[in-house]
C-alpha positions, 0 to 999 in steps of 0.5 A: 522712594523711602525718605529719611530725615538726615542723609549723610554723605561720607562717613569720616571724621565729621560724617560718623559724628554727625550719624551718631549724633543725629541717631541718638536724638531720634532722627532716621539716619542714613549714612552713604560712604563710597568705601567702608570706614575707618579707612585709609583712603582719606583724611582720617587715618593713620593711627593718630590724630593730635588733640590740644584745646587752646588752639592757635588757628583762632580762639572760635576754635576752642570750645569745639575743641573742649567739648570735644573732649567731653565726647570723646569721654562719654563714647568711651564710657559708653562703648569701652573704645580707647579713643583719647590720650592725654599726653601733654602737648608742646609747642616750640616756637621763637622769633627767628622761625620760619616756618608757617602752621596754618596761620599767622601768630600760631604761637600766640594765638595758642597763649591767648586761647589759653588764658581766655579759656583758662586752660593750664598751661606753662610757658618754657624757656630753652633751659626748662625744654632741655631739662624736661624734654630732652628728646627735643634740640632746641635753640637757645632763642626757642620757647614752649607752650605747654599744655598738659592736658593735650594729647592725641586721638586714634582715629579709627577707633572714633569712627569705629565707635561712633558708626557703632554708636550709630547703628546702635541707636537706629542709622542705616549705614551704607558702606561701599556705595558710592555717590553720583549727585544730589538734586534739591526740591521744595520739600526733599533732597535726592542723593544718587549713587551708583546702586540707587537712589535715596530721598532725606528731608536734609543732606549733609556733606561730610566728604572730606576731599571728595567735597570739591566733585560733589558740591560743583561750580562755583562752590568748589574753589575755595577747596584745594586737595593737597597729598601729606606724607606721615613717617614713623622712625626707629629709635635710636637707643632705649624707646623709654622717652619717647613712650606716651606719659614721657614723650608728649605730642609736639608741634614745631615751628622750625627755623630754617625749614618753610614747613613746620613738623608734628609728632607723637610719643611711640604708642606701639612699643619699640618697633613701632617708631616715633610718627613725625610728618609735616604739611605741604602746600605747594602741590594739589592733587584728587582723591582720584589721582594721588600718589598713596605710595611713599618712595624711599627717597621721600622717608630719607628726606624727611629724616634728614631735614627734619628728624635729624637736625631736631630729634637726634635719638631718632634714626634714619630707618622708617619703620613705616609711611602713609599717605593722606589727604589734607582739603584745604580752604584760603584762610585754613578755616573750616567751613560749615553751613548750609549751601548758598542754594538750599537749606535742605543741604549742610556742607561741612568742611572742618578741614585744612589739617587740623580738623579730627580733635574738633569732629565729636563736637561738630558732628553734634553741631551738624546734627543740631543744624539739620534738626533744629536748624541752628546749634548752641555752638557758635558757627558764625566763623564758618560761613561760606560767606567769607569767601563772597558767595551770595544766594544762587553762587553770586561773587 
C-alpha cells in the first residue's frame, strides 16, 4: 500500500486550503472527496461568501481573518482567480434588537476587534446609514459598524484555485471517491473508501457536515447539522445601489424577528438579484437526508418578514434559492486539533456559519500541524477540550 504524508479528507472550504498549503511545502498530498468540488452539496457554495476582518465571534478570530486576505491576494496573483471583493461591510445593530448571530455582543465585540487590530472602520448613526445607504430602513435607534475594507468571496472560485494549486504543486486528488472510515496505528493512518484502501503518516478531516459519520461516538456530539436557505430578489427599480462598489455587504440584527439577516451587492447585473439569507437553528438535519429543494412558500416568507420590512427597493420575485448546510458546534466556535485518540488524526471543523473568509489561513495552520505539529497561528481557542473530552473520549 502506497503511503502518503498528509491524506486529506474532503475537499471544501478547509480541505482545498489544507492540499494546497500542505503541497506547496513539499509534502505528498492526498486529497479524497466523495464528490468533485466546488460543488453544491455542502457548505461551500452559493457564489458568495461575506469577508470582514474585525470579527464579532471573538477577537481569536481576527488574525485567520487578516491573513486570510493576504492568501487570498497571493493565489489571485499567482493563478488570475477573482476571488476576493472588497465592498465595504456594514453592520446594524441597536439596543432593542432581537436577533442573535452566533453570539452574544456580536456588535460589540466586532468594535473591539477592530480597535484591537487597528482596523478602519466608522461607527454611524441612523442619519449617517440613510444618508450613505439608502438601500437599508433603518430605525431611528440603529447604529452601524462600518468596515471598509470587508467584502465578499466567491467560493468556488477559491476552491477551484486552490485544488489547481494543489495539483500543481504535486497533490493527488481523488474526487468522486467516497470514505468509508479510518484506523489508526502506531505508525500510519488508513483511510478506507468505497474503491480502496490508502495509508498517510497523518489524516486530516476536513469533511464539513459529514464530519459527524466519520469521527463516531463520542466525539460527535458537539456537531449538529442544520439546513440554511439562501435567496436572491429581484430589484424593484434601477439595479445601480445595489451594484458592488455602491452596495456593501451587510449583517443585520433585526428588531422583531429571533434570526438576523445577511446579504450582498448584486454581482450578476440586473437579473441576477440581490442574495439575502438568514440562519436557523431550530431544526437539524444530515447531509444524507436534507431537503436541497426550496419551495415557493419558503422564498415568500422570506420576503415578507425579512426583505420587505428592511430593503423596500427590493421585490417579491426570487430570481433563484439554494440550499445548505451549516455544522454547528455548542459555543458557534471552530474546532481544530488533533483527535483526543491519535495525533496521526487532525479534525478540523471551522464551521457554525462563519467559516469560508477564515479557510485560506487555516488550511496553512493545518498544514503546519501535520508537518510541523503546531502553527505559528494561535489555535489555543479550538481545542476539542472545551467540550470536556479527555484521552480515549473520557467526560
Amino acid at each position: 500500500m502506497e503511503k502518503y504524508d498528509i491524506l486529506i479528507l474532503g475537499l471544501g472550504a478547509m480541505g482545498s486550503a489544507a492540499a494546497y498549503q500542505s503541497a506547496r511545502r513539499g509534502a505528498r498530498v492526498l486529497g479524497l472527496d466523495r464528490f468533485a468540488p466546488p460543488h453544491a452539496f455542502g457548505s461551500s457554495h452559493g457564489e458568495t461568501r461575506i469577508t470582514r476582518l474585525a470579527i464579532g465571534e471573538g477577537q481569536e478570530y481576527t488574525p485567520l481573518a487578516l491573513r486570510s486576505h493576504e492568501i487570498w491576494r497571493e493565489i489571485e496573483k499567482e493563478t488570475g482567480a477573482d476571488l476576493l471583493t472588497v465592498t465595504g461591510g456594514l453592520v446594524v445593530s441597536s439596543v432593542s434588537k432581537t436577533a442573535k448571530l452566533h453570539v452574544e455582543n456580536f456588535f460589540a465585540n466586532t468594535v473591539a476587534a477592530a480597535e484591537r487590530y487597528n482596523i478602519p472602520h466608522r461607527i454611524l448613526d441612523a442619519g449617517e446609514i440613510r444618508k450613505r445607504f439608502g438601500q437599508f430602513r433603518v430605525r431611528d435607534d440603529e447604529q452601524a459598524y462600518y468596515e471598509p475594507d470587508a467584502g465578499f468571496l466567491r467560493p468556488e472560485n477559491c476552491i477551484g484555485a486552490q485544488l489547481g494549486l494543489a495539483k500543481k504543486y504535486g497533490a493527488e486528488i481523488h474526487t468522486n471517491e467516497k470514505a468509508l472510515g479510518f484506523d489508526t496505528s502506531a505508525d500510519s493512518v488508513i483511510v478506507t473508501t468505497e474503491q480502496n484502501s490508502y495509508a498517510a503518516e497523518k489524516l486530516v478531516l476536513t469533511a464539513g457536515a459529514w464530519l459527524p459519520e466519520l469521527i463516531g461516538a463520542p466525539y460527535a456530539a458537539p456537531f449538529k447539522v442544520y439546513r440554511q436557505l439562501l435567496f436572491w430578489f429581484d430589484v424593484k427599480g434601477a439595479i445601480t445601489p445595489y451594484l458592488s462598489g455602491i452596495c456593501p455587504i451587510f449583517i443585520w440584527e433585526l428588531q422583531g424577528p429571533r434570526q438576523a439577516i445577511y446579504g450582498f451587492p448584486a454581482i450578476d447585473g440586473p437579473q441576477g438579484g440581490v442574495k439575502i439569507a438568514t440562519q436557523q437553528y431550530e431544526r437539524t438535519t444530515t447531509p444524507e437526508t436534507v431537503n436541497r429543494d426550496v419551495s415557493n412558500e419558503e422564498a415568500a416568507a422570506m420576503y415578507e418578514n425579512y426583505v420587505a420590512p428592511h430593503l423596500p427597493g427590493l421585490s417579491g420575485q426570487c430570481v433563484k434559492a439554494a440550499a445548505c448546510l451549516y455544522t454547528v458546534t455548542p459555543d458557534a466556535g471552530f474546532v481544530i486539533d488533533f483527535h483526543p485518540e491519535s495525533n496521526r488524526v487532525i479534525v478540523a471543523s471551522p464551521c457554525s456559519g462563519h467559516g469560508f473568509k477564515h479557510s485560506a489561513a487555516i488550511g496553512e495552520a493545518l498544514a503546519e500541524l501535520a508537518i510541523e505539529g503546531k502553527s505559528r497561528l494561535d489555535l489555543s481557542a479550538f481545542k476539542f477540550a472545551r467540550f470536556g473530552y479527555l484521552s480515549g473520549g473520557r467526560r
